[in-house]
C-alpha positions as CSV (number, residue, x, y, z in Angstrom):
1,X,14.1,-83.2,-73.3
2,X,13.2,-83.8,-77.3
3,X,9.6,-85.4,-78.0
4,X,7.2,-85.7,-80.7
5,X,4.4,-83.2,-80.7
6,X,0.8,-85.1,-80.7
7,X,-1.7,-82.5,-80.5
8,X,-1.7,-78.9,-80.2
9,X,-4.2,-77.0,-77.5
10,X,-3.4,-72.9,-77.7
11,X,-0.1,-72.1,-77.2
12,X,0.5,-75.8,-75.9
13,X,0.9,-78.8,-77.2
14,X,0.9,-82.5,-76.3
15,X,4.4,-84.4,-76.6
16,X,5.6,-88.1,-76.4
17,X,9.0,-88.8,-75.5
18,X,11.0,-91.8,-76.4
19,X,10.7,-92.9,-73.1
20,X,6.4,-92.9,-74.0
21,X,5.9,-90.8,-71.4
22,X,3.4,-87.7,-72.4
23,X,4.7,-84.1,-71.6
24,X,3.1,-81.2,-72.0
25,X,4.8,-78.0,-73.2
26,X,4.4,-75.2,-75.9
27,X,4.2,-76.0,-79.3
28,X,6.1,-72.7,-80.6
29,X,4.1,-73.4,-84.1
30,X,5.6,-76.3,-85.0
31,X,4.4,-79.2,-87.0
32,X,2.4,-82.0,-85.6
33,X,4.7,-84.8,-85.9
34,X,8.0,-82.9,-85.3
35,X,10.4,-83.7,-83.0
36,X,12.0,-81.0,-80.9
37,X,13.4,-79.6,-77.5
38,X,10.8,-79.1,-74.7
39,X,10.5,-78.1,-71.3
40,X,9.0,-80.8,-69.3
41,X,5.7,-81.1,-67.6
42,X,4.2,-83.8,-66.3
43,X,0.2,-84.7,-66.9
44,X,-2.1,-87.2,-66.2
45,X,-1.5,-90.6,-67.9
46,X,-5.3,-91.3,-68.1
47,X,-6.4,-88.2,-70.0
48,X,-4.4,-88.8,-72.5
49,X,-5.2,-92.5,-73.0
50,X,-6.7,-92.0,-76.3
51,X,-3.8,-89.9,-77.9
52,X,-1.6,-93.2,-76.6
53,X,-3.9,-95.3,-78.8
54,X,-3.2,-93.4,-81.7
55,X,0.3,-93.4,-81.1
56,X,0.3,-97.2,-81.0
57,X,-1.4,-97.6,-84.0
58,X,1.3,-95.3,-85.8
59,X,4.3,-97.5,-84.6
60,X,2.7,-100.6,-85.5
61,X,2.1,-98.7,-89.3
62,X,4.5,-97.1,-89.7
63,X,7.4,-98.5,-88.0
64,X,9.7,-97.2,-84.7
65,X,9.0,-93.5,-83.6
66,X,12.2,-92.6,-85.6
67,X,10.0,-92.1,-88.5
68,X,8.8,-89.2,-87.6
69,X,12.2,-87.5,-86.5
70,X,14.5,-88.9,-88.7
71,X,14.1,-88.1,-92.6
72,X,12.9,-91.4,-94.9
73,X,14.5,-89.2,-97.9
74,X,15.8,-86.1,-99.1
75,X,15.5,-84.5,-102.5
76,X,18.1,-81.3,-103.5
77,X,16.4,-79.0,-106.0
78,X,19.0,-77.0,-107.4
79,X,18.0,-73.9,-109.8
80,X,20.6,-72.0,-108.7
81,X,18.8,-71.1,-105.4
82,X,19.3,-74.6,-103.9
83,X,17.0,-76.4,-101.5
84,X,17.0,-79.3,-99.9
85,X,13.8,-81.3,-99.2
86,X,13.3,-84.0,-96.3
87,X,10.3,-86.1,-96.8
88,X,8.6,-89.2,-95.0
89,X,7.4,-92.4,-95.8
90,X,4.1,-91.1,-97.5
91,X,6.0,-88.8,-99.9
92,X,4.9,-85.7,-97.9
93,X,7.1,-83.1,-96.9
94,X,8.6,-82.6,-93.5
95,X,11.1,-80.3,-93.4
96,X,12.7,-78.1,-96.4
97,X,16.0,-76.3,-95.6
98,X,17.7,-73.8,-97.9
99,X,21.3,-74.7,-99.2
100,X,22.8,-71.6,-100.0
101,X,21.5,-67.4,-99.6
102,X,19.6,-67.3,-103.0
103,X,17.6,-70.4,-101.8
104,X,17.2,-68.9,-98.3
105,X,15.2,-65.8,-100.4
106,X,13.5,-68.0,-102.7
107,X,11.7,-69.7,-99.6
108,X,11.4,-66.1,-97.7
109,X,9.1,-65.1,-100.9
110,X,7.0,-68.2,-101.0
111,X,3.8,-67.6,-98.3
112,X,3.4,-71.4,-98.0
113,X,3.7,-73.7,-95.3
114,X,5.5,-76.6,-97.1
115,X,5.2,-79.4,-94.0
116,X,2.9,-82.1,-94.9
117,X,2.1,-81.6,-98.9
118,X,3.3,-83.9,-101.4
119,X,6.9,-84.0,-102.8
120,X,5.7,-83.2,-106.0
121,X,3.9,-80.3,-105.4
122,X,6.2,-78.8,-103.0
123,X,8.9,-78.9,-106.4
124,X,6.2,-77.8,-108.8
125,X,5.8,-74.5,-106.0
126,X,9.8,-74.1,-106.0
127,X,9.9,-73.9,-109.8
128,X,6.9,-71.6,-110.2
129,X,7.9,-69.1,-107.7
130,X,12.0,-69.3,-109.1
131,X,10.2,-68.4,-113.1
132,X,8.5,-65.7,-111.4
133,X,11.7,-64.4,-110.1
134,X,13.2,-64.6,-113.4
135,X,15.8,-67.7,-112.7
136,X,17.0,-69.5,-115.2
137,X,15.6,-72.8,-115.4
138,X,17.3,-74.5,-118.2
139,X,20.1,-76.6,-116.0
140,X,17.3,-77.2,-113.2
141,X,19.1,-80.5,-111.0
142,X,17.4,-82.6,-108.5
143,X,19.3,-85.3,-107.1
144,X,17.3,-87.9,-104.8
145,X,18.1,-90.7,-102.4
146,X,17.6,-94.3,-103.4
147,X,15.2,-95.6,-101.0
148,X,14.6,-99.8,-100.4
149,X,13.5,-101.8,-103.4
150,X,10.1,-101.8,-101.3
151,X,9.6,-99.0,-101.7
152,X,11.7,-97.4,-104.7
153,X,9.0,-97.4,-107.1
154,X,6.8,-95.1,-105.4
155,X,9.8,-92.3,-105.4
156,X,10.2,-93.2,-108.9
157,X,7.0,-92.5,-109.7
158,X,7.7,-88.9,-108.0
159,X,10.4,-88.3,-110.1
160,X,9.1,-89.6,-113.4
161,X,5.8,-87.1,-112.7
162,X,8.2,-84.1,-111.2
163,X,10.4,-84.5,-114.6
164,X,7.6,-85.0,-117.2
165,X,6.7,-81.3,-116.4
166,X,10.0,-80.0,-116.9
167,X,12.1,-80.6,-119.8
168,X,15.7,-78.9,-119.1
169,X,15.3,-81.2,-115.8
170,X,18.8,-83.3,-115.1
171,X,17.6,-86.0,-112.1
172,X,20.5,-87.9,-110.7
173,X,20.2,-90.4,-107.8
174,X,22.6,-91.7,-104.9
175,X,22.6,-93.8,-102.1
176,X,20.6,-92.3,-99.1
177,X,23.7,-93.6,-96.5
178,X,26.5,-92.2,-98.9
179,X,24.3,-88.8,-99.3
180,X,24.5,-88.0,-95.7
181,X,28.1,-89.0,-95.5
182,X,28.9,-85.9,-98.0
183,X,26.5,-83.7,-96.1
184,X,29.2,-84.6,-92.4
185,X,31.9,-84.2,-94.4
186,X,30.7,-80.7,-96.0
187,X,30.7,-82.3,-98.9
188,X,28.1,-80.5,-101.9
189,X,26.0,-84.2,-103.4
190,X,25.0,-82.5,-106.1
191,X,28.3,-81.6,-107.2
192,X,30.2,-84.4,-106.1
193,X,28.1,-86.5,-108.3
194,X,28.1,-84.2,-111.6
195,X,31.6,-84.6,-111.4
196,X,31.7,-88.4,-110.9
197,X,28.9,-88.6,-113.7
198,X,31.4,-86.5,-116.0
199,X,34.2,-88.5,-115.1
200,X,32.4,-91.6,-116.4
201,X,31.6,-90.0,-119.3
202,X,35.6,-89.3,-120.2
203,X,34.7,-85.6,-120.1
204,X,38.5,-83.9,-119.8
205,X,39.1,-83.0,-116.0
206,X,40.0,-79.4,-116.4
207,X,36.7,-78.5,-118.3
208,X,34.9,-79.3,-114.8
209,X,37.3,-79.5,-111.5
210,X,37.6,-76.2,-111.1
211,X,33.7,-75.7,-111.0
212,X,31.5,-76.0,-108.4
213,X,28.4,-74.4,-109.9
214,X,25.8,-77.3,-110.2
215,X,24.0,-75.6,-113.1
216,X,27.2,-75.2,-114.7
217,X,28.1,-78.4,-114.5
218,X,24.6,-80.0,-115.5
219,X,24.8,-77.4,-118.8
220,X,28.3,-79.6,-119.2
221,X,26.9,-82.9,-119.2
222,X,23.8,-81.8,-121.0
223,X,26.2,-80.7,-124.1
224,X,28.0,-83.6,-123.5
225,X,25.2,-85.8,-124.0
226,X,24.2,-83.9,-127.2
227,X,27.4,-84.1,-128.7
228,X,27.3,-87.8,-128.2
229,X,23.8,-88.7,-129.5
230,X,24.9,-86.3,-132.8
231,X,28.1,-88.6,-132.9
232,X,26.1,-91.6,-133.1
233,X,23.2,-90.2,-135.3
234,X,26.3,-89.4,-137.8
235,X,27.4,-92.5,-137.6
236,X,24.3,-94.3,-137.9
237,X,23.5,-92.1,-141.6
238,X,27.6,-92.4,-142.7
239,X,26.6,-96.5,-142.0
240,X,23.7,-96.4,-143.9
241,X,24.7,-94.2,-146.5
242,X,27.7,-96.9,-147.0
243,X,25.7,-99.7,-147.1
244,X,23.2,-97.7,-149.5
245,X,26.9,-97.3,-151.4
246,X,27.9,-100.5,-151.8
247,X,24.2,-101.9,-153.3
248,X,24.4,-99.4,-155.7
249,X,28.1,-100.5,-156.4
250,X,26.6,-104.1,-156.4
251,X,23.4,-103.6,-158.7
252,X,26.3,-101.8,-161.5
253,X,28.5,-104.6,-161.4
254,X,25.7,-106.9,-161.9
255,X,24.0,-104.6,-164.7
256,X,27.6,-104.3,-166.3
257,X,28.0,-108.1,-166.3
258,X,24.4,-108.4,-168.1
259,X,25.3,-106.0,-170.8
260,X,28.6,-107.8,-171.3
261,X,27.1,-110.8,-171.8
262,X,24.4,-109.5,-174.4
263,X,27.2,-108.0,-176.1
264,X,29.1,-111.6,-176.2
265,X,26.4,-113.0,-177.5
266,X,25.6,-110.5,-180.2
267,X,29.6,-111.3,-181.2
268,X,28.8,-115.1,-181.8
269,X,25.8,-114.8,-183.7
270,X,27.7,-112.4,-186.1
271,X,30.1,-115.3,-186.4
272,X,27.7,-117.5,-187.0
């Protein structure tokens, strides 16, 4: 049986199932607020009256007792060591699972307990212990799931702060229903969007398909981007050296015209 844990006493801990019912059972360190397998024990209704209270209060805040279980977004922080961060409705975090073996050692050599500090800092941790290790943080990627207008500015805001501190930072975003979808299928997001970002931007398919580096494909884009902007600063100067051009053109003709007509009349009064 899978229920929230409430309150922790020693080894033991007090859990709510989705039924409401309150079981007791041991909390095997977990997070206050997580939801996972216990073995069931029943205990008196009445002693934990007040813990129901507070429970109440939380649903009628914060919505159904989902909340707490299910994820309200995910963030992927991809250095190379890539991680994936699960977050509530409060920006704190909940859960942080490593995406491939380098960002299974990156989280082995940080000595913090991640669950229940904000987003940001839980990033700004991740990149300070990844410099420390000497990664290469130049093609840093986070991609993040779009959350309801209600409530996108405040992940915005995340972002915008998380990205202001890092420079080299690519942030991409993508539907939180179509992000899970890739993650049943086994499908990378990060890479599947890279690719659909580069294929918007008309970059030749063989200088990517074959690549399933996200850094590698962020450095892509990033040039790609660079190349463009120079195009258009070039083309900007070429217009405005052109239009520089043809005044100059303009003011001769109009100088050459003057003289001519001085010289015209210098003719005529010799006539004269």
């Amino acid at each position: 049986m899978k229920g929230v844990l409430m309150e922790k006493k020693g080894h033991h801990g007090i859990f709510m199932t989705h039924e409401g019912a309150f079981i007791k059972g041991k909390h095997m360190s977990k997070a206050i607020g997580e939801e996972f397998e216990i073995e069931k024990q029943a205990i008196s209704y009445r002693k934990y009256l007040a813990i129901a209270v507070v429970v109440l209060m939380l649903i009628i805040g914060f919505g159904p007792m989902g909340v707490y279980a299910d994820p309200y977004g995910f963030i992927e922080l991809d250095i190379n060591p890539s991680v994936e961060l699960a977050y509530n409705k409060s920006m704190k975090i909940i859960r942080i699972s490593p995406l491939n073996e380098d960002g299974k050692a990156l989280l082995d050599g940080i000595d913090v307990s991640f669950k229940g500090i904000a987003l940001e800092k839980a990033v700004d941790i991740l990149l300070g212990k990844a410099e420390v290790l000497n990664y290469n943080l130049n093609n840093v990627v986070i991609l993040y799931t779009k959350l309801g207008a209600s409530d996108e500015t405040e992940i915005e805001k995340v972002i915008e702060e998380i990205n202001n501190k890092n420079d080299m930072m690519t942030v991409l975003d993508i539907d939180k229903e179509a992000y899970k979808k890739l993650k049943e299928n086994n499908l990378p997001p990060s890479v599947t969007v890279l690719k659909s970002k580069l294929e918007e931007m008309q970059v030749a398919e063989e200088e990517y398909v074959n690549i399933d580096n996200v850094n590698e494909l962020a450095h892509i884009m990033n040039q790609t981007k660079k190349a463009e902007q120079a195009e258009k600063k070039q083309e900007k100067e070429n217009e405005k050296n052109n239009q520089g051009n043809s005044e100059s053109n303009e003011n001769k003709g109009k100088s050459n015209d003057n003289f001519g007509g001085n010289n015209n009349s210098g003719n005529n009064n010799g006539h004269n």
